[in-house]
C-alpha positions as CSV (number, residue, x, y, z in Angstrom):
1,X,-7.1,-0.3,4.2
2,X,-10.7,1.4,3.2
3,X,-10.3,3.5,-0.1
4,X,-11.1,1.2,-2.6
5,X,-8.9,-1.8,-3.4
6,X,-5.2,-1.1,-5.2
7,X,-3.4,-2.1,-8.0
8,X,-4.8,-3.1,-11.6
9,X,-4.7,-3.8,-14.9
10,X,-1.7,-2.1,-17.5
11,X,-2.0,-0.4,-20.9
12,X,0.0,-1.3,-23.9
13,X,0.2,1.6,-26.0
14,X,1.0,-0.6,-29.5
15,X,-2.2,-2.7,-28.2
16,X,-5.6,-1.1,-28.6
17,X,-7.3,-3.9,-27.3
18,X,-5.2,-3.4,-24.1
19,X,-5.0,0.4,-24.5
20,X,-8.2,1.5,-22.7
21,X,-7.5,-1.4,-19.8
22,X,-4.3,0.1,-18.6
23,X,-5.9,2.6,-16.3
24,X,-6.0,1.0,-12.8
25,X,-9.2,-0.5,-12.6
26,X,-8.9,-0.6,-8.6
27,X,-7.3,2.1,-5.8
28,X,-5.7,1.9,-2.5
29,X,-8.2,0.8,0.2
30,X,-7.7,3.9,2.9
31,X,-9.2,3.5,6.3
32,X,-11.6,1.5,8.2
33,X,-14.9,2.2,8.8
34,X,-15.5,0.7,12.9
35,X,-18.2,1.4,15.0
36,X,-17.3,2.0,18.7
37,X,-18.1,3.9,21.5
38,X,-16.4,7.4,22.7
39,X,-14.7,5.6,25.6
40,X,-12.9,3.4,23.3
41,X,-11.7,6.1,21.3
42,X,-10.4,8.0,24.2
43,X,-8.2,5.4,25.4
44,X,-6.9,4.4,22.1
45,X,-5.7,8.1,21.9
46,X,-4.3,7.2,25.3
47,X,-2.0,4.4,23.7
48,X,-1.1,6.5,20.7
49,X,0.3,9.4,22.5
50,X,1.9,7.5,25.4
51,X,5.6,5.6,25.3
52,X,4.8,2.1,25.8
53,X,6.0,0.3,29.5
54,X,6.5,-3.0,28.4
55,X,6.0,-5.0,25.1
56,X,2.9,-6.7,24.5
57,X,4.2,-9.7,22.0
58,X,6.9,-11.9,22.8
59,X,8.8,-12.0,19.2
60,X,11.4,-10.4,18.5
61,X,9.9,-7.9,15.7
62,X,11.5,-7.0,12.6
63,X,10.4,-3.1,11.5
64,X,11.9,-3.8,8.0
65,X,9.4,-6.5,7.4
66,X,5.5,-5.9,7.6
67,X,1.4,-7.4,6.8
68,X,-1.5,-5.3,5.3
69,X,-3.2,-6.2,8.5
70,X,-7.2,-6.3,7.4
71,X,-10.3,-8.7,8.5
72,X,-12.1,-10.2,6.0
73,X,-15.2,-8.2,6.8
74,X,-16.1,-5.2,5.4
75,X,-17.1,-3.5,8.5
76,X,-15.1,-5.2,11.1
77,X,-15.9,-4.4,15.0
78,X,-13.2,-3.0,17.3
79,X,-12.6,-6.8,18.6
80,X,-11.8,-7.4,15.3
81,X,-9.4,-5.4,14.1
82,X,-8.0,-5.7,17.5
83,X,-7.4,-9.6,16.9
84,X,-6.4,-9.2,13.5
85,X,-3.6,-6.9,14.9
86,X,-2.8,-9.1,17.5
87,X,-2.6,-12.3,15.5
88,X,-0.2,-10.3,12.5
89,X,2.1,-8.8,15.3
90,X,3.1,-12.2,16.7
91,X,4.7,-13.4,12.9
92,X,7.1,-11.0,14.4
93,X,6.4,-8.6,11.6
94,X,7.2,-4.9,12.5
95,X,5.5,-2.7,10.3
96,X,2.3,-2.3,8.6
97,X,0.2,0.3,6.1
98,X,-2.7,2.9,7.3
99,X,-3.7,4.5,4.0
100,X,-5.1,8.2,4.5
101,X,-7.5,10.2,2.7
102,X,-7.6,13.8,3.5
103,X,-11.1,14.6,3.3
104,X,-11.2,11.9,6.2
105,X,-8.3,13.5,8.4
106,X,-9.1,16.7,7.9
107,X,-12.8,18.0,6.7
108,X,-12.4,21.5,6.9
109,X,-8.9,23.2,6.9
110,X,-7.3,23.0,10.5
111,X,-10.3,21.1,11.9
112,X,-9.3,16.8,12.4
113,X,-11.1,14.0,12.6
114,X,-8.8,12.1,14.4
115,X,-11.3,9.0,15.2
116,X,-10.7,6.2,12.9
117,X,-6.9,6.8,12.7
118,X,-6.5,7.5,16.1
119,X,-7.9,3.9,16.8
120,X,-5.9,2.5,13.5
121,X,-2.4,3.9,15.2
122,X,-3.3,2.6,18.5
123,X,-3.4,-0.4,17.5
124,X,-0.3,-0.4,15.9
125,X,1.5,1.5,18.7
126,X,-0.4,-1.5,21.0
127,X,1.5,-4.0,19.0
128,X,5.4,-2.2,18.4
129,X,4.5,-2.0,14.8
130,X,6.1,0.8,13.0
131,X,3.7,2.2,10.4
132,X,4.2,3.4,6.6
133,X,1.7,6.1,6.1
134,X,0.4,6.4,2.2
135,X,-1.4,9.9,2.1
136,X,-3.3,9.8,-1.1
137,X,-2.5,12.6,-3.6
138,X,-2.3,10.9,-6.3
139,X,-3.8,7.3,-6.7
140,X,-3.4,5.6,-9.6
141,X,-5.2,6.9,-12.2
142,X,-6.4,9.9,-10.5
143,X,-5.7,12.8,-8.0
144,X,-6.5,12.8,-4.4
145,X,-9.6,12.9,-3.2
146,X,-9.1,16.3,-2.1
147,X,-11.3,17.9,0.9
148,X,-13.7,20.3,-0.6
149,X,-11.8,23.4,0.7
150,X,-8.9,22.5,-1.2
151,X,-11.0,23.6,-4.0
152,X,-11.9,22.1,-7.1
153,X,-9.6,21.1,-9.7
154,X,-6.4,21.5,-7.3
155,X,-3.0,22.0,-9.8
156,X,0.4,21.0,-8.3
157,X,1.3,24.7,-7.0
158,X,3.1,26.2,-3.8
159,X,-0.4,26.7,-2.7
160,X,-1.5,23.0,-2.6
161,X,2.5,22.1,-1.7
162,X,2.1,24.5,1.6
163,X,-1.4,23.2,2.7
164,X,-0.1,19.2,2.0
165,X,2.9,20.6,4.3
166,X,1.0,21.7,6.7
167,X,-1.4,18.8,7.2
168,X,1.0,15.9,7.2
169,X,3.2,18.0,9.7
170,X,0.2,17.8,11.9
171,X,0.2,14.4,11.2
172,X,3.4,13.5,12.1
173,X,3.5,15.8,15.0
174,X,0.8,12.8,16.4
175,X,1.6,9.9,15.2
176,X,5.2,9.2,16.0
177,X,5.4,5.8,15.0
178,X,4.8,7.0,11.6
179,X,8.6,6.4,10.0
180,X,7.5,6.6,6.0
181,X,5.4,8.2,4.2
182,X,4.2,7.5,0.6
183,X,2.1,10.7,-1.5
184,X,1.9,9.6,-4.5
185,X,0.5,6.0,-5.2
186,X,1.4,4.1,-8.4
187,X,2.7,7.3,-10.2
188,X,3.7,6.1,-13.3
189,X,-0.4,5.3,-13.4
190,X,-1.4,9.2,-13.4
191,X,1.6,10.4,-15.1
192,X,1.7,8.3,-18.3
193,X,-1.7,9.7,-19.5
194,X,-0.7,13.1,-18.1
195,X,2.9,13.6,-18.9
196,X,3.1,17.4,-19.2
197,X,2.3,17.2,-15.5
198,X,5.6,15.9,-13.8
199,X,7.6,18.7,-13.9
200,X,4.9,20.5,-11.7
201,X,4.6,17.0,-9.6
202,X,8.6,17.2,-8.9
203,X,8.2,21.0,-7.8
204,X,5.7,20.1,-5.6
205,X,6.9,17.1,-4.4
206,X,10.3,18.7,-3.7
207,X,8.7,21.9,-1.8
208,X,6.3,19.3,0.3
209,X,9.7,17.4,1.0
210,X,11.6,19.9,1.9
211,X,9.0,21.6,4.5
212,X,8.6,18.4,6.0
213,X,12.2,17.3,6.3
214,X,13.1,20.0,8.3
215,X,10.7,19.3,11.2
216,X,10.3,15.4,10.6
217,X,14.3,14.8,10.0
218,X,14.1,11.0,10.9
219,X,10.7,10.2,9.4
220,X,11.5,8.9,5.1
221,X,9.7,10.6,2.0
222,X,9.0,8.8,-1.3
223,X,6.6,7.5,-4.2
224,X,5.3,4.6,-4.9
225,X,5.5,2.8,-8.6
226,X,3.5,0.0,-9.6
227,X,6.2,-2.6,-11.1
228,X,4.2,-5.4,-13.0
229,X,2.6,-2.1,-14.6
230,X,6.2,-0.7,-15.8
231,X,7.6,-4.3,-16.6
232,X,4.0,-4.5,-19.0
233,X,4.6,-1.3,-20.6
234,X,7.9,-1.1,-20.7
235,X,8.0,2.3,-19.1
236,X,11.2,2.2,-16.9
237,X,11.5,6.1,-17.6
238,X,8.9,7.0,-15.6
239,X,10.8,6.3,-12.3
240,X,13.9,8.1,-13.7
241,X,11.7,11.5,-13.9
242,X,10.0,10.3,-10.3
243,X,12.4,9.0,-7.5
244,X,12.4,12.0,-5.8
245,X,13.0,11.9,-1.7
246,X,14.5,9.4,0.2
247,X,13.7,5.8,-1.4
248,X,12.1,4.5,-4.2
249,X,8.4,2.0,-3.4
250,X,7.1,-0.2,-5.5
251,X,3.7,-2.4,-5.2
252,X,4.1,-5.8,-7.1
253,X,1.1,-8.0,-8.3
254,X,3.0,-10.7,-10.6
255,X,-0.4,-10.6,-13.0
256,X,-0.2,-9.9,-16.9
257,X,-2.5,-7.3,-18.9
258,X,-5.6,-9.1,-17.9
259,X,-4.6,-9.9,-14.4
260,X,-3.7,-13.7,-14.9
261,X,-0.8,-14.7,-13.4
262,X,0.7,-16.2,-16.2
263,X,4.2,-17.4,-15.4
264,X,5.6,-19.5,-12.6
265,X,6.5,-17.7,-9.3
266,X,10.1,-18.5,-9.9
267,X,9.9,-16.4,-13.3
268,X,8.0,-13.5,-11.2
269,X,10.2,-13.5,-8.6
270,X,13.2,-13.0,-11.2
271,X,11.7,-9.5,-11.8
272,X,12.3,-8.3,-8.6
273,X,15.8,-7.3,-9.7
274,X,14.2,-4.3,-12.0
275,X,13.5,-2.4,-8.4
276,X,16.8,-2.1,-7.8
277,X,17.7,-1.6,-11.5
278,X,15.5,1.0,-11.8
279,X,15.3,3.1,-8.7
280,X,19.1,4.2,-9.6
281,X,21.0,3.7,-6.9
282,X,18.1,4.6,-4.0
283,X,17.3,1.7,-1.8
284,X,13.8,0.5,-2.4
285,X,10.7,-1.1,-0.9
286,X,7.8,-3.2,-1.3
287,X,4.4,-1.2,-0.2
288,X,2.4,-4.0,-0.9
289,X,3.4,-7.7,-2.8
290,X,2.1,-10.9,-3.1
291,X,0.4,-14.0,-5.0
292,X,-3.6,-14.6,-5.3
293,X,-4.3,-18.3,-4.8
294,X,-8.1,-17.7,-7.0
295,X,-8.1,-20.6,-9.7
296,X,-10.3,-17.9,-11.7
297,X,-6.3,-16.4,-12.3
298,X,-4.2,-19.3,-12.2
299,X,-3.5,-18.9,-8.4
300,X,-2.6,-21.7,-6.3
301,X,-2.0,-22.0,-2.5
302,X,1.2,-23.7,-3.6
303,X,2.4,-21.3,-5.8
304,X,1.9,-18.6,-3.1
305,X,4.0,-20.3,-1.0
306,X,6.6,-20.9,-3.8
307,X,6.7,-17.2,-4.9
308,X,6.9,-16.2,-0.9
309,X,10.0,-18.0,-0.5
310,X,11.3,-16.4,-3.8
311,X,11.0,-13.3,-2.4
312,X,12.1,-13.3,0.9
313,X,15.2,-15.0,-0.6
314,X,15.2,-11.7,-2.8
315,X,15.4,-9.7,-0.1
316,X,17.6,-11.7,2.3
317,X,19.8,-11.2,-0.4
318,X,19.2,-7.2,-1.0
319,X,18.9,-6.2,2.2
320,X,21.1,-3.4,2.5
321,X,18.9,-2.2,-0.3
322,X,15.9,-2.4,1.3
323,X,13.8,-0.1,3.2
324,X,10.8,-2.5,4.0
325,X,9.0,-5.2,2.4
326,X,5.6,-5.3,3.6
327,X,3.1,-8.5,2.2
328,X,-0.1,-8.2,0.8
329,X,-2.3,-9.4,2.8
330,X,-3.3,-11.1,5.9
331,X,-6.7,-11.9,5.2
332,X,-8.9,-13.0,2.4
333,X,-12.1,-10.8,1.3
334,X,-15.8,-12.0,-0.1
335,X,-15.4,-11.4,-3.6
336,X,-18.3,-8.8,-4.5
337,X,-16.2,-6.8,-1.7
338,X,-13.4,-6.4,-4.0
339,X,-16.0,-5.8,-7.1
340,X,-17.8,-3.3,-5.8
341,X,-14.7,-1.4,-5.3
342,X,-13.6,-1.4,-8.6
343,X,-14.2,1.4,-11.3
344,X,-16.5,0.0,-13.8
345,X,-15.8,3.3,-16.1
346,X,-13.0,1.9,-17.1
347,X,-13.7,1.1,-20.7
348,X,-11.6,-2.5,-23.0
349,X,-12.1,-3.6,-26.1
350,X,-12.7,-6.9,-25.2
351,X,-15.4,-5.6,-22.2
352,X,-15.0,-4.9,-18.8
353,X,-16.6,-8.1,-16.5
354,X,-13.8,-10.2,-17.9
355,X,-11.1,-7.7,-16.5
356,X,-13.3,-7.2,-13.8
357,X,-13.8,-10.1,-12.5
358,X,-10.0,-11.1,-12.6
359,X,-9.1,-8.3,-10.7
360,X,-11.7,-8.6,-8.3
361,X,-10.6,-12.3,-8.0
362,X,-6.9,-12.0,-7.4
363,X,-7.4,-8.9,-4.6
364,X,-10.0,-10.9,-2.6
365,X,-7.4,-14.2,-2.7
366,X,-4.0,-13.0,-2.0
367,X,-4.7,-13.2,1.8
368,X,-2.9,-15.8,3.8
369,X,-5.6,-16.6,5.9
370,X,-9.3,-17.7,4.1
371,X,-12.7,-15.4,4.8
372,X,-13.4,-18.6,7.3
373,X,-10.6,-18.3,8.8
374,X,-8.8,-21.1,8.0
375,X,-5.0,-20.7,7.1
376,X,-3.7,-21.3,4.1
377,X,-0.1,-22.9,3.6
378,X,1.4,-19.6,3.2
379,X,0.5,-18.7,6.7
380,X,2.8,-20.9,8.4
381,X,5.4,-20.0,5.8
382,X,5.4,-16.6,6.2
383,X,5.8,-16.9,10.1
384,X,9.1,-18.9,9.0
385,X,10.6,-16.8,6.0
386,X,9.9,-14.1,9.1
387,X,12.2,-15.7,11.4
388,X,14.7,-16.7,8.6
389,X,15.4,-12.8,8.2
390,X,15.5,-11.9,11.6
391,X,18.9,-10.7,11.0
392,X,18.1,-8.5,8.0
């Protein structure tokens, strides 16, 4: 992922203590930042454009299911990302997440800097994994980032509707595995402190939609809705005035206001049913979900394993209601990693390192695999809950 870290703490608007700490306090990590030489490049390109002769994992691969696929270092080399691919793809997973920022795709208008995602899509293309593609337009609390010849201040108009149309047609015109796409992150983030907004977000939404869907007819359009931050504010609404396009994604962090995760993963799991209650009758999907094992937030490796098997159960279930349900993540991270991502504007009444500091600590432990590289139970019990849905 490289933006900044995703998903964060909720507002309660009869709480001013909890008021100021609802805007998300982290963002969706987009790209990956690897140093390698031209050649390498070149015949990464080669695997992304090319139809593959023969499968490269053994498993039978299941493209409902997927792994934010990530090493723990900040600045991984090209080996690896490649293992880190390697090793996700043979859970017989079949999907995973590239998160795109435009400035990076696209500096100046018509002019692409296809380097970092043309390696990113290799590797998936190298590994049969189908990819869901969040292009970042609006991100939690705020829009974009925008390249600078979008303008500054960009409004939700046919002007920036055309010019998203036209970018993510190039997009998809070269990344075929591409099969979703995701433009606005956690909306009911944005749009709670800028209501007056989503009418103009539904226009241009539904012109960017309709552009695309007529040249990329099998590829799937939606938004993405943070649920623990609509169960917390009780703001089921927002995805009413929001499910436009073909599916309704969610991201799920079973935290409370302050990021503890406060019930048992049985309880959590129970409010996976509200997806499906509130998307209204659209199938739905998990961008990202899963369970920090950090003691600092009450995590435990047992209770990751506990509230894995509760949701794959969910979904076994569901599936006919289900897009994908992709698990966040594979690895674990260094913790100032995760803290330095963060946006230390955000202003509580109680002051920000506590907040901080419990966010930073559940992102950096929700992997299944340690920064040493040591598994975790939830490892071995994801490979199985896997294979247990094969069918799905």
């Amino acid at each position: 992922m490289k933006k900044k870290d995703a998903d964060a703490p909720t507002k309660n608007p009869d709480d001013k203590i909890n008021k100021t700490s609802g805007i998300k306090a982290r963002k969706k990590t987009l790209g990956i930042t690897i140093g390698i030489a031209a050649a390498v490049v070149v015949a990464i390109v080669f695997l992304v454009m090319q139809p593959s002769q023969q499968p490269v994992t053994q498993v039978t691969q299941n493209p409902k299911l997927g792994l934010v696929i990530m090493p723990p270092t900040e600045r991984p080399t090209l080996q690896q990302v490649q293992d880190a691919y390697s090793q996700a793809a043979s859970t017989g997973i079949g999907r995973s997440n590239v998160y795109m920022l435009w400035p990076i795709i696209e500096p100046q208008q018509g002019n692409f800097n296809w380097g970092t995602y043309d390696i990113l899509m290799g590797l998936n293309r190298q590994q049969h994994l189908n990819v869901t593609l969040y292009f970042s337009i609006v991100n939690n609390e705020q829009l974009g980032p925008f390249p600078d010849w979008i303008g500054q201040n960009p409004s939700f108009d046919q002007k920036l509707a055309n010019e998203t149309a036209a970018t993510l047609d190039t997009i998809l015109s070269r990344y075929y595995i591409v099969d979703y796409v995701i433009i606005g992150g956690d909306l009911n983030i944005y749009f709670r402190d800028h209501p007056n907004d989503i009418p103009k977000y539904v226009d241009y939404f539904n012109s960017v939609y309709s552009q695309l869907k007529a040249k990329h007819p099998n590829v799937k359009f939606g938004n993405w809705f943070s649920l623990n931050d609509l169960i917390n504010h009780f703001n089921v609404d927002m995805v009413k005035k929001l499910n436009q396009g073909d599916f309704v994604a969610y991201s799920y962090s079973p935290v409370d206001l302050l990021f503890y995760e406060t019930k048992g993963p049985d309880q959590e799991a129970q409010d996976l049913q509200k997806m499906i209650d509130f998307a209204n009758g659209k199938n739905v999907a998990l961008m990202e979900i899963g369970w920090a094992t950090d003691k600092a937030v009450n995590g435990t490796e047992a209770d990751q394993v506990k509230f894995m098997q509760d949701a794959f159960d969910f979904y076994r279930k569901n599936a006919s209601k289900f897009e994908f349900m992709t698990w966040y993540r594979q690895y674990d991270r260094p913790f100032d990693t995760c803290f330095s991502g963060l946006n230390t504007n955000v202003q509580t009444g109680f002051g920000n390192t506590h907040l901080l500091n419990n966010t930073a600590a559940y992102l950096c432990s929700t992997g299944l695999i340690d920064v040493n590289n040591n598994t975790k139970p939830a490892w071995n019990e994801f490979k199985n809950q896997i294979q247990l849905s094969s069918n799905q």
